[in-house]
TORKOL-4160 file (C-alpha; in steps of 0.2 Angstrom, whole numbers, padded with zeros to 4 digits, m for minus):
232
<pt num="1" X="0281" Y="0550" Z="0687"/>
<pt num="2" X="0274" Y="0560" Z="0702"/>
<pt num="3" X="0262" Y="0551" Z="0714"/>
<pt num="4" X="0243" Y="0554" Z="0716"/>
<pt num="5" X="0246" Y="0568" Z="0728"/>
<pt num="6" X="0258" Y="0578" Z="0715"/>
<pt num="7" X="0256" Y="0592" Z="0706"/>
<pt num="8" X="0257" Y="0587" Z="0686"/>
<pt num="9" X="0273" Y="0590" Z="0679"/>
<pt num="10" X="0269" Y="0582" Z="0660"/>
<pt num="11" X="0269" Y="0593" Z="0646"/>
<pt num="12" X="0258" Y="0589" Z="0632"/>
<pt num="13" X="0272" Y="0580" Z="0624"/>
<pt num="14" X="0278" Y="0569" Z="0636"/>
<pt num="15" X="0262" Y="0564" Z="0641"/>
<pt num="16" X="0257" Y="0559" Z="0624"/>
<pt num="17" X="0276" Y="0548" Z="0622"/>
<pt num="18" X="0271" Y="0540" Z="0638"/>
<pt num="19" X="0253" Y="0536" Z="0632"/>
<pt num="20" X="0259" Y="0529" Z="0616"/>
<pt num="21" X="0247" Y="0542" Z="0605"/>
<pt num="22" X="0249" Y="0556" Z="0596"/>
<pt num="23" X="0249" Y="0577" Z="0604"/>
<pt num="24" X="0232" Y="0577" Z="0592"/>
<pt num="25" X="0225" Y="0564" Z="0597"/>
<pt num="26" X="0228" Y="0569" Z="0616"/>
<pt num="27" X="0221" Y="0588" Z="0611"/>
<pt num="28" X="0206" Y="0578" Z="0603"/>
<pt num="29" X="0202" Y="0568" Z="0617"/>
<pt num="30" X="0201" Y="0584" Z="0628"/>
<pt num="31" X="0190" Y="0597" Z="0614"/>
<pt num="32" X="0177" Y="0577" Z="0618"/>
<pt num="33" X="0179" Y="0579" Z="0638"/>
<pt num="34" X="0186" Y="0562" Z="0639"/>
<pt num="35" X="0202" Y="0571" Z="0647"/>
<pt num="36" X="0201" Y="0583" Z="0660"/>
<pt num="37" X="0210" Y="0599" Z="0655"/>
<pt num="38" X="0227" Y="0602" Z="0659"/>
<pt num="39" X="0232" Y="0611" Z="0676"/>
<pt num="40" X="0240" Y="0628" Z="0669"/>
<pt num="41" X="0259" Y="0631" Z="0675"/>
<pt num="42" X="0268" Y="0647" Z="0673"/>
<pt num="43" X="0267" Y="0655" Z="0657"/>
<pt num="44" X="0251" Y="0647" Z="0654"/>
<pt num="45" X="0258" Y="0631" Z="0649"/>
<pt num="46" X="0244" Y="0615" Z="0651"/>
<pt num="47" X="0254" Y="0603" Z="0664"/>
<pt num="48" X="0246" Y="0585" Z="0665"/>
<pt num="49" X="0248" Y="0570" Z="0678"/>
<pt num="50" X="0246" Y="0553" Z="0685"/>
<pt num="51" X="0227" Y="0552" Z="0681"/>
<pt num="52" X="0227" Y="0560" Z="0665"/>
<pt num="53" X="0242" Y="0546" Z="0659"/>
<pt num="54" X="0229" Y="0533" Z="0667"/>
<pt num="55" X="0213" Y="0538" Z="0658"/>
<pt num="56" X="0223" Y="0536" Z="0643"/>
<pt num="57" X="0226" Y="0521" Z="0646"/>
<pt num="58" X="0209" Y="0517" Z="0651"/>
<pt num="59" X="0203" Y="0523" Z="0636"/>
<pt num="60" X="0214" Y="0510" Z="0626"/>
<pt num="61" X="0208" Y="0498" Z="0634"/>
<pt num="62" X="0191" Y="0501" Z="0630"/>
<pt num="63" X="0195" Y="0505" Z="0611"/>
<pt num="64" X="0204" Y="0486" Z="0611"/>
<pt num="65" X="0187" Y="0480" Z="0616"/>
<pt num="66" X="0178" Y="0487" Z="0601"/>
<pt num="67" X="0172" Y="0502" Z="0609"/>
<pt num="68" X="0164" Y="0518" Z="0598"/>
<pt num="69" X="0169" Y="0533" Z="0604"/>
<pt num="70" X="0151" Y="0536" Z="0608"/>
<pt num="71" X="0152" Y="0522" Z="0619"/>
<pt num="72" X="0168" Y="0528" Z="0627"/>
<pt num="73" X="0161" Y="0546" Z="0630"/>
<pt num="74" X="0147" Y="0536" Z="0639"/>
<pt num="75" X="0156" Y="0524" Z="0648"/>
<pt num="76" X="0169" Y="0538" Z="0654"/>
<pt num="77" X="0153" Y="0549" Z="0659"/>
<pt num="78" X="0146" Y="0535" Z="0670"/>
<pt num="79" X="0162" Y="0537" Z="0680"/>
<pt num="80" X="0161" Y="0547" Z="0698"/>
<pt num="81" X="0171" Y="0562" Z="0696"/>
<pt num="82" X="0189" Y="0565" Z="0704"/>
<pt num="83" X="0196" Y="0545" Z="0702"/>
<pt num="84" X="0214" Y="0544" Z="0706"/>
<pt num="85" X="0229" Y="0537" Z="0695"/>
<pt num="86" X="0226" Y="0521" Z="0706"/>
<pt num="87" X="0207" Y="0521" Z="0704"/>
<pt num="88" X="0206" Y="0521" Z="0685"/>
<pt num="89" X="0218" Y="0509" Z="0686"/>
<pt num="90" X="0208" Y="0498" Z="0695"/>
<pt num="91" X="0193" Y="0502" Z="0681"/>
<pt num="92" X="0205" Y="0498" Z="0666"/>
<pt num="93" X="0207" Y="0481" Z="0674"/>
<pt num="94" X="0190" Y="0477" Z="0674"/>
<pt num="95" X="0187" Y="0482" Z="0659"/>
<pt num="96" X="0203" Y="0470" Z="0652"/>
<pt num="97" X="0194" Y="0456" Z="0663"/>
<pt num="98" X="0181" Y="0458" Z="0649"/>
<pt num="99" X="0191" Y="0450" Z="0635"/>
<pt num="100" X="0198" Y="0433" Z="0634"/>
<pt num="101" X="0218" Y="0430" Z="0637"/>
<pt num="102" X="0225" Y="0434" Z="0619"/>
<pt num="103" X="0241" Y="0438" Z="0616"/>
<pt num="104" X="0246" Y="0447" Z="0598"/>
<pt num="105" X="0263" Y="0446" Z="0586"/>
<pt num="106" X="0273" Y="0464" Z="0587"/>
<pt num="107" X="0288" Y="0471" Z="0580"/>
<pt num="108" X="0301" Y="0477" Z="0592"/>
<pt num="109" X="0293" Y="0497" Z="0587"/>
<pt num="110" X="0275" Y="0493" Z="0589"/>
<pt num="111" X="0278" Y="0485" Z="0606"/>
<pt num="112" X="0287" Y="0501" Z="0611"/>
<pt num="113" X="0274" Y="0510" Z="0605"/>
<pt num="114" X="0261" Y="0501" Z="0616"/>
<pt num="115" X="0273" Y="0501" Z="0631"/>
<pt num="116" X="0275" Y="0521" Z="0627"/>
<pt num="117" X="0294" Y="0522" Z="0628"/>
<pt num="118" X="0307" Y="0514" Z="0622"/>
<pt num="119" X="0315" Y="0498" Z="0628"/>
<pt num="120" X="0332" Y="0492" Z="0629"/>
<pt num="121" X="0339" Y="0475" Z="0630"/>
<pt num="122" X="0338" Y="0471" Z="0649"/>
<pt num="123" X="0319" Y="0477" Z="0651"/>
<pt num="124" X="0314" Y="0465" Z="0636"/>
<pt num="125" X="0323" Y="0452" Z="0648"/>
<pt num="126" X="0311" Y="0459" Z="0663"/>
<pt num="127" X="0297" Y="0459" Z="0654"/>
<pt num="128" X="0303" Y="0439" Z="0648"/>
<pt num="129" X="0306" Y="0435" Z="0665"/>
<pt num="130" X="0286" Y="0440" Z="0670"/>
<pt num="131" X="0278" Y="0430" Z="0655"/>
<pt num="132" X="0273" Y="0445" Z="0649"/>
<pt num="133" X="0284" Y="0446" Z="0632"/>
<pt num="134" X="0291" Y="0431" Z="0621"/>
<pt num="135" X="0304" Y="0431" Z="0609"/>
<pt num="136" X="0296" Y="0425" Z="0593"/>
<pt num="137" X="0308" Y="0426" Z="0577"/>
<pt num="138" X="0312" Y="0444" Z="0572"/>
<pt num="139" X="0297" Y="0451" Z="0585"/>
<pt num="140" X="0289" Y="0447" Z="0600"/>
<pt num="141" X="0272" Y="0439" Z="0606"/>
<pt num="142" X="0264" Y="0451" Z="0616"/>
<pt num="143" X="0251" Y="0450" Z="0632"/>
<pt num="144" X="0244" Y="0467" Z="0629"/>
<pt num="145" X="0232" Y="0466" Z="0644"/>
<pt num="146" X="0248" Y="0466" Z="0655"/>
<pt num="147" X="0260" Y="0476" Z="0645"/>
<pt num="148" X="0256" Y="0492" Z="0654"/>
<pt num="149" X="0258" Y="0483" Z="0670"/>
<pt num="150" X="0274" Y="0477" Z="0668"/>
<pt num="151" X="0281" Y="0492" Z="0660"/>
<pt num="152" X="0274" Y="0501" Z="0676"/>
<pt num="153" X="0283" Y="0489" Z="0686"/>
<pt num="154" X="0301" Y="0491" Z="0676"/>
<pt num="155" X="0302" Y="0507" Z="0687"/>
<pt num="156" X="0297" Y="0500" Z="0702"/>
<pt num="157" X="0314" Y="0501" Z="0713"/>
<pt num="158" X="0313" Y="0481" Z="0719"/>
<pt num="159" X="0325" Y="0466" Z="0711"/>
<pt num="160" X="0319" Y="0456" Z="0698"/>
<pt num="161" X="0316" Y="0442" Z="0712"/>
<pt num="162" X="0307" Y="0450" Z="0724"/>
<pt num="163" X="0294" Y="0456" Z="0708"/>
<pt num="164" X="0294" Y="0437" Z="0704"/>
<pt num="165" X="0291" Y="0430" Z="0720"/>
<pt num="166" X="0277" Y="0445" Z="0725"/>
<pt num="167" X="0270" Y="0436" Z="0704"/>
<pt num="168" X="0271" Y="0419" Z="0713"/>
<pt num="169" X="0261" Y="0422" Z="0728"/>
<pt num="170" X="0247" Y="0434" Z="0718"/>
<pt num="171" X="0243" Y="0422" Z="0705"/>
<pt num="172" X="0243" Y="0405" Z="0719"/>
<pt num="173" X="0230" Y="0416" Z="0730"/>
<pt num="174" X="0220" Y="0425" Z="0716"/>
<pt num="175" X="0218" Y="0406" Z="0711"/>
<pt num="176" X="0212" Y="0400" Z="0727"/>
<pt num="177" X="0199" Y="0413" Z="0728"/>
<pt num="178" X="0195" Y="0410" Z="0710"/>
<pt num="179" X="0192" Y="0390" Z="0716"/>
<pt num="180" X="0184" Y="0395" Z="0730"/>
<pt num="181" X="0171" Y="0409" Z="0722"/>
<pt num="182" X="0168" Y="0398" Z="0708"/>
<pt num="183" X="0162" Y="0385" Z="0718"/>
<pt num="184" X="0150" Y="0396" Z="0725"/>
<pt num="185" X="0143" Y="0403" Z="0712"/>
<pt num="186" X="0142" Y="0384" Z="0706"/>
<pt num="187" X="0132" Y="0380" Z="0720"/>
<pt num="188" X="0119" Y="0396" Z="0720"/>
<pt num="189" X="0115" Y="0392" Z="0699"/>
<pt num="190" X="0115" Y="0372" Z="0701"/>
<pt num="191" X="0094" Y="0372" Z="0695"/>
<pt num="192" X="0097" Y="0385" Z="0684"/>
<pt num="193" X="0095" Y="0383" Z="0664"/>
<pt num="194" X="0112" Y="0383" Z="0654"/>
<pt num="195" X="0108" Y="0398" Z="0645"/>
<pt num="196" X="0105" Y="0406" Z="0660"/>
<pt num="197" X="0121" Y="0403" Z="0669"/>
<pt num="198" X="0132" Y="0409" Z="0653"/>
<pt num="199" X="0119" Y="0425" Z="0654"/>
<pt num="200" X="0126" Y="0427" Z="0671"/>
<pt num="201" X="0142" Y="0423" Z="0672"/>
<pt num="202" X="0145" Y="0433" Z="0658"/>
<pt num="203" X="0135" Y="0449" Z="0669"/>
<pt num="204" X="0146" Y="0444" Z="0686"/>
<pt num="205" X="0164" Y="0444" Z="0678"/>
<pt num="206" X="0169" Y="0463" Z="0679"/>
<pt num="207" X="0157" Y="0464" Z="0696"/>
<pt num="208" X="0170" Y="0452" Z="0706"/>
<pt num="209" X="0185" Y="0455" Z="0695"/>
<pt num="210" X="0182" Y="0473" Z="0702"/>
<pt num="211" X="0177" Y="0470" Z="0720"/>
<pt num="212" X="0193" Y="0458" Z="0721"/>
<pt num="213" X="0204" Y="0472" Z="0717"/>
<pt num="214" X="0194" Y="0484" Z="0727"/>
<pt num="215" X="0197" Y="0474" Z="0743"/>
<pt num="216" X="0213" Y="0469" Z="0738"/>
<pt num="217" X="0218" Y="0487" Z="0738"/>
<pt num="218" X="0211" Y="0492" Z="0752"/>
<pt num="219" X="0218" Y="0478" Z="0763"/>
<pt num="220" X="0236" Y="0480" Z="0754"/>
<pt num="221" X="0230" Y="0499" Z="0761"/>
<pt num="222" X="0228" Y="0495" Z="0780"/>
<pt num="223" X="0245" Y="0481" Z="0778"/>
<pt num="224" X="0259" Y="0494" Z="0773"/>
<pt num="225" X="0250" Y="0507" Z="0785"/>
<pt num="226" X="0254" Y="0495" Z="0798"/>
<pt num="227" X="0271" Y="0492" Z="0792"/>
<pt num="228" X="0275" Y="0510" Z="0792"/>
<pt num="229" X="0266" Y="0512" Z="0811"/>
<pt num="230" X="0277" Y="0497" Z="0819"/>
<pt num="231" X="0294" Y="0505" Z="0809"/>
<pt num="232" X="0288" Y="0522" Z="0816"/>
């Protein structure tokens, strides 16, 4: 894959393989202006990238939610224009914040097909390893909110125990500020009627799920540009 910056390099073939759907169903998706058109390489052949690949995915997401397309088409519209690979990312997360932690039964082909590539022996072991994937009998029980994420990080170049370790650390301090936001939220609703809380719990999830990962990004941001300044 090519990074935000990068000119796209999929054709329409690859990018529907990674993606997991069909060449129609990308072709359809672009006649609705869910997908931006392709950039036009020589010969006129429609090249696609990083944010193309993640607004498929985001539009997954939302279809796993119960979404009509209608909705999608509105949802997708409300959107500012331009988002990066990284900034859809950050909207498909929200949007798997919605749904409660599930895990579904797939066949070694269907949980290729989610992933959108094939995997071999060693990254079903990875994919073990990060409680994302279980053995179950002759298939697999599946986090699918995650899949995409640890499919991304298959091709990250760090050892399996550096990914673990950086797993360990995220979930201990997501938790802390889960604990800690919590309480607060407790604390600001305590004379407030039952129904009412569940109202707005339910309206306040996506909000800080995504102002977690908007402040997470941006300080991850200004760490590895120090990094890089003291290694300069």
């Amino acid at each position: 894959m090519t990074t935000d910056a990068e000119e796209p390099t999929l054709t329409i073939d690859e990018l529907a393989a990674r993606a997991g759907v069909t060449v129609r169903t990308v072709r359809f998706y672009g006649t609705k202006g869910l997908l931006p058109p392709p950039v036009l390489g020589p010969r006129r052949v429609g090249r696609y990238g990083r944010e193309h690949l993640a607004r498929l995915a985001l539009i997954e997401e939302l279809q796993r939610q119960g979404m009509t397309l209608a909705a999608i088409e509105r949802y997708l519209g409300q959107l500012p224009p331009g988002l990066t690979a990284r900034e859809l990312a950050i909207q498909r997360a929200v949007v798997a914040s919605w749904a409660p932690e599930t895990t579904e039964a797939l066949s070694r082909e269907e949980l290729e097909r989610r992933a959108g590539r094939s995997l071999d022996d060693e990254e079903i072991r990875r994919l073990v390893a990060l409680d994302i994937v279980e053995e179950s009998g002759d298939g697999f029980r599946v986090d699918t909110g995650l899949l995409r994420l640890g499919v991304e990080l298959l091709d990250v170049p760090l050892s399996q125990e550096t990914v673990l370790t950086a797993r360990a650390v995220l979930i201990e301090h997501s938790r802390a500020a889960a604990r800690e936001l919590s309480r607060l939220l407790r604390e600001a609703v305590a004379e407030r009627d039952a129904r009412d809380v569940k109202s707005l719990s339910a309206h306040m999830h996506p909000l800080v799920v995504q102002a977690l990962l908007t402040t997470f990004q941006r300080s991850l941001k200004e760490e590895l540009a120090q990094w890089l300044d003291d290694e300069g």
